[in-house]
C-alpha positions as CSV (number, residue, x, y, z in Angstrom):
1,X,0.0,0.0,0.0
2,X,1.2,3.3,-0.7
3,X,-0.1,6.7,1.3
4,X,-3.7,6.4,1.0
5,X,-3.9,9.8,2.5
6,X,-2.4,11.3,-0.4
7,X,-6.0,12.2,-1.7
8,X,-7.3,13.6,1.7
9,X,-9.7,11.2,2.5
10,X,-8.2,8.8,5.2
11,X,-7.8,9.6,8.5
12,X,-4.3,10.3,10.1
13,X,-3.7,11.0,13.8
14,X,-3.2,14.7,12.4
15,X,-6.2,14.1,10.0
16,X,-9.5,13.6,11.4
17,X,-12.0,13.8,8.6
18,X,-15.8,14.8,8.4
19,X,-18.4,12.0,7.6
20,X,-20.4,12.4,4.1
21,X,-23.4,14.0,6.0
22,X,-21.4,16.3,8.1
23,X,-22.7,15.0,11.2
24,X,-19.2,12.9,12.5
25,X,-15.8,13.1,12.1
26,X,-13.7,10.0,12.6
27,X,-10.1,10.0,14.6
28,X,-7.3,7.8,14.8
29,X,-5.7,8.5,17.7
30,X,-2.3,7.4,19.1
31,X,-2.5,4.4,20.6
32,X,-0.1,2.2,22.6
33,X,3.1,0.9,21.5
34,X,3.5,-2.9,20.6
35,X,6.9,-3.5,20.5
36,X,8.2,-0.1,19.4
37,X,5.2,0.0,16.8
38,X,2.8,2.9,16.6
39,X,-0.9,1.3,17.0
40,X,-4.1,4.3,16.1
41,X,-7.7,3.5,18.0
42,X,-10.2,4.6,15.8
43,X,-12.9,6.9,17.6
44,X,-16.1,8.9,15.8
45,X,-17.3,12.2,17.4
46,X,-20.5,14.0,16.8
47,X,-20.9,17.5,15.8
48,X,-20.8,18.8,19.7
49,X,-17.7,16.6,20.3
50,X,-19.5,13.8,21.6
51,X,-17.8,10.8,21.7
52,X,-20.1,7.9,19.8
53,X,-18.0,5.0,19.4
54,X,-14.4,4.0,20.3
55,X,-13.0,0.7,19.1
56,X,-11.5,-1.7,21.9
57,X,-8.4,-2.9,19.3
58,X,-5.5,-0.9,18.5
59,X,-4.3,-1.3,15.0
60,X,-0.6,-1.7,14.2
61,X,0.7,0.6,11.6
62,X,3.6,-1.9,11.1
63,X,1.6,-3.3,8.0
64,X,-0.4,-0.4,7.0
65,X,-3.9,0.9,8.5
66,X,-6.5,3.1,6.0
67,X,-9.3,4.4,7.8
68,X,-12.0,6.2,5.6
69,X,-15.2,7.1,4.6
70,X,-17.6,5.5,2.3
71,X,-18.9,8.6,0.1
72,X,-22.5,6.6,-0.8
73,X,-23.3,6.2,2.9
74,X,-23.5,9.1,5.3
75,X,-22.0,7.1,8.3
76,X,-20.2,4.1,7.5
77,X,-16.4,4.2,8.2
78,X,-13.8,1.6,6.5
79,X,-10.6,0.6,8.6
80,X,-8.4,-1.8,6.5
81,X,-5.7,-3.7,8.3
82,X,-2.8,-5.1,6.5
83,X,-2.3,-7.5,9.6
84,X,-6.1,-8.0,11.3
85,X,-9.1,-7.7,9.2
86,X,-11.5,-5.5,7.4
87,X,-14.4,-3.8,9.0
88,X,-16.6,-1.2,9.1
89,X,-18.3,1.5,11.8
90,X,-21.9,2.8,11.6
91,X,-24.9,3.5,13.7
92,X,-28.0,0.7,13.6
93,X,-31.2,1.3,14.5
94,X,-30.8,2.3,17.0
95,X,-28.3,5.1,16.8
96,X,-25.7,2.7,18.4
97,X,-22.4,2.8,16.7
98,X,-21.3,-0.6,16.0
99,X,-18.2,-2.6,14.4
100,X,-18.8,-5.1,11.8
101,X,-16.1,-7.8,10.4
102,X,-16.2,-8.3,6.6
103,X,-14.7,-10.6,4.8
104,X,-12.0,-9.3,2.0
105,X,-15.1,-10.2,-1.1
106,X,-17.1,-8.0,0.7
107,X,-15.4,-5.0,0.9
108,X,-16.6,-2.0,-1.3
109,X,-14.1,-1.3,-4.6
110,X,-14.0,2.3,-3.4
111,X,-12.0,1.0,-0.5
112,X,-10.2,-1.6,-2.5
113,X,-8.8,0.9,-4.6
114,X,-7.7,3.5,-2.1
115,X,-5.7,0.4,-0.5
116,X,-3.9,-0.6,-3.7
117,X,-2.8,3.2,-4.3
C-alpha cells in the first residue's frame, strides 16, 4: 500500500476527517506501543464533540492501516488492516455505533482501490 492519505480522504492522527453527511468526524488517535510499533484506535465524534463510538483494538501501523469514509453512505467508516481484518463503523437502528467484520469479497471497490494506491 502506498499513502492512502495522499487524496485527503483517510484519517491520520493529524487528520480527522468529516463523515459524508457532516454530522461525524472519525479519529485515529495514538495508541499504545506494541513493540516499538505505533498502533491508532479509531474513535467517531458528533458534531458537539461527543464521543459515539471508540474501538476496543488498536491497530498496528507496522503493515499499513486506512481508515475512511464511504462517500455513498453518510455514516459508515472503513478501517483496512494489512495485519487483522477489514471492518466497518456505523450506527443501527438504534443510533448505536457498531463494528462489523467483513470478509475481504465483501469489501466496497471504493475501498479496494484507495488500498492498492
Amino acid at each position: 500500500m502506498s499513502d492512502p492519505s495522499a487524496d485527503g480522504r483517510a484519517v491520520r492522527p493529524d487528520h480527522p476527517r468529516q463523515s459524508p453527511s457532516g454530522q461525524f468526524t472519525a479519529y485515529a488517535e495514538p495508541g499504545p506501543d506494541q513493540n516499538g510499533v505505533e498502533t491508532w484506535t479509531v474513535v467517531v465524534r458528533g458534531r458537539a464533540g461527543e464521543e459515539v463510538f471508540r474501538d476496543d483494538y488498536a491497530y498496528s501501523t507496522r503493515h499499513g492501516v486506512l481508515i475512511t469514509w464511504l462517500t455513498t453512505e453518510p455514516h459508515q467508516l472503513w478501517v483496512y488492516s494489512g495485519d487483522v481484518a477489514v471492518s466497518y463503523v456505523s450506527p443501527d437502528s438504534t443510533g448505536r455505533w457498531t463494528k462489523t467484520a467483513v470478509s475481504r469479497d465483501e469489501i466496497p471497490s471504493e475501498i479496494t482501490d484507495l488500498w492498492k494506491r
